[in-house]
C-alpha positions in Angstrom: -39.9 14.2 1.9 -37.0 13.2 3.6 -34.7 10.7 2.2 -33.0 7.4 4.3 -29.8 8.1 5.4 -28.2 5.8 2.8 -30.1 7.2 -0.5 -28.4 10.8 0.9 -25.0 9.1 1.3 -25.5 7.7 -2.5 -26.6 10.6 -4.1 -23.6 12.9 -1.8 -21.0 10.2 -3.5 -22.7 11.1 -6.8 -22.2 14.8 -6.6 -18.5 14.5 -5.0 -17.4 12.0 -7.8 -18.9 14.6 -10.1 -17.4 17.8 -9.5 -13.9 15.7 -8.4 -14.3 15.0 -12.1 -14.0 18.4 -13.2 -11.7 19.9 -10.3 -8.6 17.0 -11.3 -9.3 18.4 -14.7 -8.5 21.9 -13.9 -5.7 20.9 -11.4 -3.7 18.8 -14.4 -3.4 22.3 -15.4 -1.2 23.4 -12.7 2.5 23.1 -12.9 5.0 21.2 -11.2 5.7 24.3 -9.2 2.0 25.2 -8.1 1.0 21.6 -7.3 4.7 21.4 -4.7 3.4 25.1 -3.4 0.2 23.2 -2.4 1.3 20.5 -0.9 3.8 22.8 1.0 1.2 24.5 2.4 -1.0 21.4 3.1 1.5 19.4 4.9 2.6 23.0 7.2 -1.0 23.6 7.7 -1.7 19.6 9.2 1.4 20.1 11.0 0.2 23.1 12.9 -2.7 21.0 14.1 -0.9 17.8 15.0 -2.0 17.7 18.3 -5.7 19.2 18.1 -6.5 16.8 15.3 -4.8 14.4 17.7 -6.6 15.1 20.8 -9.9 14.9 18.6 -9.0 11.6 17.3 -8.5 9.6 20.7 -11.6 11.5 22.1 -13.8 10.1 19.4 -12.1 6.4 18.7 -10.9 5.6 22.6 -7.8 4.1 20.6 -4.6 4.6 21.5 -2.5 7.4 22.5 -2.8 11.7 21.9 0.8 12.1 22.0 1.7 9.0 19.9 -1.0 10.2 17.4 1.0 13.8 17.3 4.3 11.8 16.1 1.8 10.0 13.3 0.0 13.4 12.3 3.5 14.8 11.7 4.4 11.1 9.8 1.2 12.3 7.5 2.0 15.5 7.3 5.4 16.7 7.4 7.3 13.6 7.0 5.2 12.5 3.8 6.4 16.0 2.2 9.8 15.7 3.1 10.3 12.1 1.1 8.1 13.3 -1.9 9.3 17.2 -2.3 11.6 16.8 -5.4 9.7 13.9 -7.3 9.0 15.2 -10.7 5.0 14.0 -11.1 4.0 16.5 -13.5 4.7 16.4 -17.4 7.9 14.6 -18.6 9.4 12.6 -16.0 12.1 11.4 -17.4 13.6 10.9 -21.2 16.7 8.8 -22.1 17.6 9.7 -25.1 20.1 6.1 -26.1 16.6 4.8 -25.7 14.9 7.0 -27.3 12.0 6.9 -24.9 10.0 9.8 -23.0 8.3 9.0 -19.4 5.0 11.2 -19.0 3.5 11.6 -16.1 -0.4 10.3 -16.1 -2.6 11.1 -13.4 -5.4 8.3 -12.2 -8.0 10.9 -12.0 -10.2 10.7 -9.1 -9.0 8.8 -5.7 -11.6 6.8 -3.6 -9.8 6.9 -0.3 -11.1 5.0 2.4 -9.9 5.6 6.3 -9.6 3.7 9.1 -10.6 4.7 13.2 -7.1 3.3 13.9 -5.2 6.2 12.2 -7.7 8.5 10.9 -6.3 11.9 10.8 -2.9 11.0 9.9 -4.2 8.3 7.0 -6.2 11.8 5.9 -3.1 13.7 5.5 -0.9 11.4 4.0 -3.8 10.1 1.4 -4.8 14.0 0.3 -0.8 14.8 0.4 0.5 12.1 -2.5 -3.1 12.6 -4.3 -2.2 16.0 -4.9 1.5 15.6 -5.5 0.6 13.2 -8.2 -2.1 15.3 -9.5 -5.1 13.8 -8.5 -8.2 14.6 -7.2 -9.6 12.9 -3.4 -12.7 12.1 -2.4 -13.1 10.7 1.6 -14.8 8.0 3.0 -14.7 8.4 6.4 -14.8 5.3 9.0 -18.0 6.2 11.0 -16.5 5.9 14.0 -13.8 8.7 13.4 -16.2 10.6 11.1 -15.6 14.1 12.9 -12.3 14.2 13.5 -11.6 13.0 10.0 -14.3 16.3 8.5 -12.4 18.3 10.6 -8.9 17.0 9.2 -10.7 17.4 5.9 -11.0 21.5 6.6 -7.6 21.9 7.4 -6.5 20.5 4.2 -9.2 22.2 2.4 -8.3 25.8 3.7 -4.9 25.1 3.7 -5.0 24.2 -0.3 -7.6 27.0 -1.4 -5.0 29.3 0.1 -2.0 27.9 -2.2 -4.1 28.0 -5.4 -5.6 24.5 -5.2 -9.0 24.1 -7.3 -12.1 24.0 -5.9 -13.2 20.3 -5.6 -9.8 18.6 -5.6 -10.2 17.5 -2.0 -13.4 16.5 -0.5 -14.9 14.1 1.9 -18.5 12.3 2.6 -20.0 13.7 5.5 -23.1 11.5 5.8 -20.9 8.2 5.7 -22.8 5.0 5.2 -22.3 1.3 3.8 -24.0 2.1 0.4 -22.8 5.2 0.2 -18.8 3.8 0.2 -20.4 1.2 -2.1 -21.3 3.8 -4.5 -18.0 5.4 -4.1 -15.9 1.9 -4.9 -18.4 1.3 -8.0 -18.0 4.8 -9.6 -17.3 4.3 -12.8 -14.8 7.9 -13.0 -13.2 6.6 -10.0 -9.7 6.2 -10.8 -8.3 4.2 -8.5 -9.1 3.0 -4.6 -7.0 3.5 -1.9 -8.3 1.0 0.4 -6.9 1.2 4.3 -9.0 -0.7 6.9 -10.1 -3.8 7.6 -10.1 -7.1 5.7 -13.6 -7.3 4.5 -13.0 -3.7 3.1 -10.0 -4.4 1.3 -11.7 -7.0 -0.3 -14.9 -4.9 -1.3 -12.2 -2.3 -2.8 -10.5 -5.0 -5.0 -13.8 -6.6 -6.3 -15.3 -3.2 -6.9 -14.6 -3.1 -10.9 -11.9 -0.1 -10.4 -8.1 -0.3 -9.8 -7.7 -0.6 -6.1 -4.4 -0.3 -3.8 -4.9 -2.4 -0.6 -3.3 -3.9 2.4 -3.8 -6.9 4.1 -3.6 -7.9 7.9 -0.2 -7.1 9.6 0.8 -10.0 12.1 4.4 -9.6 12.2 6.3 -11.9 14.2 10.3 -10.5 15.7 13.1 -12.9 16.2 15.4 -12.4 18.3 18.3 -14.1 17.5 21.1 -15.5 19.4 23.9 -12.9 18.3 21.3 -9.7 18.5 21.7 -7.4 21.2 18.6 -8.6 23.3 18.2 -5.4 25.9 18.3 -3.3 22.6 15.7 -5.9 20.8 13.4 -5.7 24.2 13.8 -2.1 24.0 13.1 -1.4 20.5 10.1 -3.9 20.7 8.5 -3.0 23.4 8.5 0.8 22.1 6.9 -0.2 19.1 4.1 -2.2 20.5 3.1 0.3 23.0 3.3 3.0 20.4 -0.2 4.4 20.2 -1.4 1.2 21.5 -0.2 -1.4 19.0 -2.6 0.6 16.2 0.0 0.9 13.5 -0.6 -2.8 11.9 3.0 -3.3 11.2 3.9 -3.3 15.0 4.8 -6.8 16.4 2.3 -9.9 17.3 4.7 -12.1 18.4 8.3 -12.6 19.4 10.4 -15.8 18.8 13.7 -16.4 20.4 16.2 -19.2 21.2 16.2 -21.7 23.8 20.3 -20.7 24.6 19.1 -17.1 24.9 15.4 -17.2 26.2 16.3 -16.6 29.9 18.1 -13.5 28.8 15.4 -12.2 26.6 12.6 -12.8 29.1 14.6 -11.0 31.8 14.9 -8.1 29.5 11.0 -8.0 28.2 10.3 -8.1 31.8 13.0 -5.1 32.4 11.0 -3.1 29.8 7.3 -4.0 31.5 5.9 -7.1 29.9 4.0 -9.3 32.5 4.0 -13.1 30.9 0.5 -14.4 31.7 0.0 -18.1 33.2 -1.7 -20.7 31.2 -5.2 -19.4 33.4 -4.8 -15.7 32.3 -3.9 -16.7 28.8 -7.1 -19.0 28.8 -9.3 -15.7 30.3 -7.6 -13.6 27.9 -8.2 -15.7 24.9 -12.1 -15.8 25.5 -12.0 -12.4 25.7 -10.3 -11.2 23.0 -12.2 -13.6 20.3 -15.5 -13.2 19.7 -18.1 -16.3 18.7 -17.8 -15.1 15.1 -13.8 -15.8 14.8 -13.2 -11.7 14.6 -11.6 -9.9 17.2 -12.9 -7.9 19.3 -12.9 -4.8 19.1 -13.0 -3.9 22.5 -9.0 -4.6 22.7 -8.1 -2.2 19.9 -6.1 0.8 20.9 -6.3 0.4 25.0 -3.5 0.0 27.2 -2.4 -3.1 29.0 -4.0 -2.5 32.3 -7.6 -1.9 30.6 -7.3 -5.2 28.6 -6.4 -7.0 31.8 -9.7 -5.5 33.7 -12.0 -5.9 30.6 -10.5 -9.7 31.0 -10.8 -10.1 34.7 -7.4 -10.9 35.8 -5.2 -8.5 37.8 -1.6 -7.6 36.3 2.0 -6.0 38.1 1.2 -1.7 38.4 3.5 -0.7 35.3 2.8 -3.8 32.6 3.0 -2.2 29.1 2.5 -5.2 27.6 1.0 -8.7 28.0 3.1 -11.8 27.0 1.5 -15.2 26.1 3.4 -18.1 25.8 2.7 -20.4 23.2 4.0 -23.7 21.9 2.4 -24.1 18.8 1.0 -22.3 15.9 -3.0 -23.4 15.7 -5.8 -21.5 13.2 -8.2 -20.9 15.9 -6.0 -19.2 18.1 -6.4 -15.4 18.7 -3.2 -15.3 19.8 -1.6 -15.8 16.4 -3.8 -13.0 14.6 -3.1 -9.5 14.6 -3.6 -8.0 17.7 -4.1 -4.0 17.6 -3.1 -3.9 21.1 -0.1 -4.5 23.4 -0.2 -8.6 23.4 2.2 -10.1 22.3 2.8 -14.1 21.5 6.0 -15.7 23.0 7.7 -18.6 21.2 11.2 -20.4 22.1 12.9 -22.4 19.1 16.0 -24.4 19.5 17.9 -23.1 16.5 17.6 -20.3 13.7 16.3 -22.7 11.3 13.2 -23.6 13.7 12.6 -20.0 14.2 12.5 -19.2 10.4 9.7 -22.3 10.2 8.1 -20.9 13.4 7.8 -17.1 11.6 6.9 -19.0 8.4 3.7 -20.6 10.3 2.6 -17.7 11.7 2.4 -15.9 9.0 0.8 -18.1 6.6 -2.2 -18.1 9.8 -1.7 -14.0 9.1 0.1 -11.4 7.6 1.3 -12.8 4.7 2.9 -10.2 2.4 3.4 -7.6 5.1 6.0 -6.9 7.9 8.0 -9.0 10.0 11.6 -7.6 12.2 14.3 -9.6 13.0 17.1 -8.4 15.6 20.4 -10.0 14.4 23.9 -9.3 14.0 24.8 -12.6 11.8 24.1 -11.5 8.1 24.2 -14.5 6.9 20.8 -15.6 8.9 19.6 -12.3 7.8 20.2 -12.9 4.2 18.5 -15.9 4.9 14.9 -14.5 6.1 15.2 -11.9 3.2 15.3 -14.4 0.9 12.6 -16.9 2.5 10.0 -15.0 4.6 6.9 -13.8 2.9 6.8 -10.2 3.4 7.5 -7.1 1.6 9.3 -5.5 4.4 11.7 -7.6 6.5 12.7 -4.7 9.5 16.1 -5.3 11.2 17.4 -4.2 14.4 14.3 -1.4 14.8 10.9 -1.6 16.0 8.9 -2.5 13.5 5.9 0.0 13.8 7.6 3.2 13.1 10.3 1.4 10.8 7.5 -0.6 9.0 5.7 2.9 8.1 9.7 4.8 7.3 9.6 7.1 10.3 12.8 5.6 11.3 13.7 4.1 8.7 14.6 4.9 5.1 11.0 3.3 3.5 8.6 5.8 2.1 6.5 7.1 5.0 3.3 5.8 4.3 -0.1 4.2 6.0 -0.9 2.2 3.3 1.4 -0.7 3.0 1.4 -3.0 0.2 1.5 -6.6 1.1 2.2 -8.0 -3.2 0.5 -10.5 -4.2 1.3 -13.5 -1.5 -1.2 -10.7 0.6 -3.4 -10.5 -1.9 -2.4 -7.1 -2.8 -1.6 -4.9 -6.1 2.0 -3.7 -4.9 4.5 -4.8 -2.4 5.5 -1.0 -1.9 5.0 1.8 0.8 2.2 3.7 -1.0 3.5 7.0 -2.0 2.9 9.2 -4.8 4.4 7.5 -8.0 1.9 4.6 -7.1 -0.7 7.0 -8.3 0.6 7.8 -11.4 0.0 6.1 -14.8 3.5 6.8 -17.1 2.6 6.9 -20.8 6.1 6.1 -22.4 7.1 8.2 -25.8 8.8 5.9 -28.2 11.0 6.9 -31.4 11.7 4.1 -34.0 15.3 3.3 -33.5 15.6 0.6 -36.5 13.9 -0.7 -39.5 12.3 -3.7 -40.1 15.2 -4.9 -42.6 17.7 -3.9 -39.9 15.9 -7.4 -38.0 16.1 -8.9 -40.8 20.1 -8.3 -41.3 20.3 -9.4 -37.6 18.4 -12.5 -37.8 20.3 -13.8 -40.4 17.3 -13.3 -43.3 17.6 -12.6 -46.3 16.1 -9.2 -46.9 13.2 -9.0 -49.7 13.4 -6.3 -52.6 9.6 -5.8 -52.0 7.0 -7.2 -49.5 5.4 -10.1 -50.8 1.2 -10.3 -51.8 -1.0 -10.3 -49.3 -1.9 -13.9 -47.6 1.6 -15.2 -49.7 3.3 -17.7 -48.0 5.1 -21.2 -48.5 5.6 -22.9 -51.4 2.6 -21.9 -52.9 4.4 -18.2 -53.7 7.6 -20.0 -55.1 8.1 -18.7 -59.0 6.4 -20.6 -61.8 9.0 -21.7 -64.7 7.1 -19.4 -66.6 7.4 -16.6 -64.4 11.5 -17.7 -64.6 11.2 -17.4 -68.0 9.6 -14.2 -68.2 12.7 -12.7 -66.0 14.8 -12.9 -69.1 12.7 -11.0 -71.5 14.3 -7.5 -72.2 12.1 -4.5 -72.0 11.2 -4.5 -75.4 10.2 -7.5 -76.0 7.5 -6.7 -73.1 6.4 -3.8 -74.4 5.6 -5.6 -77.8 3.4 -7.8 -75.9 1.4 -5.5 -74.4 0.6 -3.6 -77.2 -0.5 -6.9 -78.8 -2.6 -7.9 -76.2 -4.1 -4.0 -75.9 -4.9 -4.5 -79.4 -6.8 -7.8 -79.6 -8.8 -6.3 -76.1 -9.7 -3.3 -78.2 -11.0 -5.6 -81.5 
């Protein structure tokens, strides 16, 4: 009898989780030397495939762009090595002995790691790469949509990793990939932890699942340029970043907010770099198209250029338009403009002073993207100091585009595709995920005083002995009698006790 599709995806989970069980076991084994040697060899071996896993990845999605996808495969791959080669994971981590502590390395065990279709071969890399590194076992769920070029990440790795030594089982992926059969993945009890990247309603399976889960929320990063910033250089560096693959890396910019004494300057140089700022009819045409009737977006905008978007839309743009510019005036819910956009669109806003545009990012980002990324292009570092302080994100990007300085290719961040959003985004850690996230430390430590020693420094008097169990108060204060007692010498208490021995024995 053949089963449904989703009891075979349950009972695959099953057998993954199981023998991931027993491979992590056998890899906790290896030292700090082997487990570097395989993630070496890992990183090289996805590396060498950049652009073929690339290539597969846009053929199977439609999103975004081959070559762009080569530069995030080599983010996954190489890149991730670089920043995590000398981390001590393994053993002893660290002892300082004036404290007389000892940081051990822990392992979580087993990883659930889901990936998206927006970044699925490089997300494969990156998650399999700091698994390893911190001594844990993998198991894939792969976003059905990218589920081949994801299997076929999955045997790079895997060859790559049997070659260096790697135990069988430390790396696997689903390959019948179904609803329940994720389900069954999130709800494993010897699941260690969940590395959740994808959308929201994901996330938020991951973190009610009953195991430790690392998630992110939805990027919807404003940029502001402001007044003292070198604006072709902001229009520049923006522009880059949200035609980068398409505006799929969810840190890249949804809307930009300037001055009103600079705006004419910073619209001539968005337009310089191809942005084509839609009239309130376009905007209207584009906003029924991009939201669906159920308040998502739609998917149908994810990953394509400018030009398609406009077609799909039905309004023609300027040959050469990277990106589309809306002009906005106010920040509303129900507006699809100020939600992340996985596309080139971008929001326009005009404020008339720094303080205006701090409330304007604010707004937007309590709509979406709390916790996440915002940029700012700005030479004043007192306004700078100011958005650190105030704006809730957990990576504030200045003077850079914020997709590849939001992930640390051009910046110095951990280069990562899961990015913490803390808990204003509903998430677990406010960091780049790398692989000291995945690691438990069990601390080692030595007694460095007694409890007298308090004592002494609180000021208390320090008892010959401990008192009798339950004693406490007044009700342990000495009796007259027992006063009395204190001053009978050691014969005279030997004489009673003989007494009272004797009367016992009569």
């Amino acid at each position: 009898m053949e089963f449904d599709k989703d009891l075979r995806s349950i009972q695959e989970v099953r057998n993954l989780v199981a023998r991931a069980v027993e491979a992590q076991r056998q890899l906790s084994e290896l030292s700090q030397e082997q487990i570097d040697h395989i993630c070496r060899e890992v990183a090289a071996a996805c590396a060498a495939q950049a652009e073929r896993l690339a290539k597969l990845a846009v053929e199977e999605t439609g999103f975004g762009v081959w070559q762009d996808k080569v530069l995030k495969n080599l983010l996954g791959s190489t890149m991730t090595w670089e920043a995590m080669k000398d981390l001590k994971t393994v053993g002893i981590l660290r002892e300082q002995p004036e404290k007389g502590i000892w940081e051990v390395g822990v392992p979580v065990g087993v990883v659930a790691a889901l990936i998206p279709s927006t970044n699925p071969t490089s997300t494969t890399m990156y998650k399999a790469l700091i698994s390893i590194k911190a001594g844990n076992a993998i198991v894939i769920s792969p976003h059905p949509n990218a589920k081949n070029c994801i299997l076929e990440t999955y045997q790079v790795i895997v060859q790559a990793a049997k070659a260096a030594g790697c135990p069988d089982g430390v790396v696997q992926c689903i390959t019948t990939p179904s609803m329940q059969g994720t389900d069954a993945l999130l709800k494993h009890r010897s699941v260690g932890l969940i590395l959740a990247t994808g959308g929201e309603a994901m996330v938020r399976a991951a973190y009610s699942s009953g195991n430790p889960a690392l998630g992110v929320g939805p990027g919807n990063g404003p940029s502001y340029i402001e007044k003292s910033a070198d604006i072709p250089a902001a229009a520049r560096r923006i522009v880059a970043s949200k035609t980068f693959d398409n505006g799929t890396i969810c840190a890249s910019e949804q809307s930009v907010v300037t001055e009103a004494c600079v705006k004419d300057q910073v619209v001539a140089a968005l337009k310089a770099q191809g942005c084509y700022f839609l009239s309130p009819e376009e905007a209207d045409k584009l906003s029924r198209f991009i939201l669906r009737p159920n308040g998502t977006m739609n998917p149908a905008i994810v990953g394509r250029s400018a030009a398609v978007i406009a077609d799909l839309a039905g309004f023609p743009i300027p040959q050469g338009t990277k990106v589309l510019v809306v002009p906005r005036t106010e920040v509303k819910k129900g507006d699809p403009f100020m939600r992340e956009k996985l596309c080139p669109i971008l929001a326009f806003f005009v404020e008339d002073g720094w303080q205006s545009a701090c409330e304007r990012c604010l707004q937007i980002l309590q709509i979406e993207g709390a916790g996440h990324t915002m940029s700012l292009h700005s030479q004043d570092k007192a306004v700078i100091r100011e958005f650190a302080l105030k704006k809730p994100v957990s990576r504030l990007l200045v003077n850079t585009s914020a997709a590849l300085g939001g992930v640390g290719a051009i910046t110095g961040l951990q280069p990562a595709l899961t990015l913490g959003c803390g808990a204003v985004g509903g998430s677990a850690t406010s960091d780049n995920v790398g692989p000291m996230n995945l690691l438990n430390i069990r601390r080692v430590a030595w007694g460095l005083k007694e409890v007298d020693d308090l004592r002494r420094e609180a000021g208390q008097a320090v008892p010959a002995s401990a008192p009798a169990a339950g004693c406490g108060g007044a009700a342990c204060a000495p009796k007259p009698e027992a006063k009395r007692a204190s001053s009978l010498s050691r014969e005279d208490i030997e004489a009673i006790t003989r007494a009272v021995i004797a009367r016992l024995s009569n």
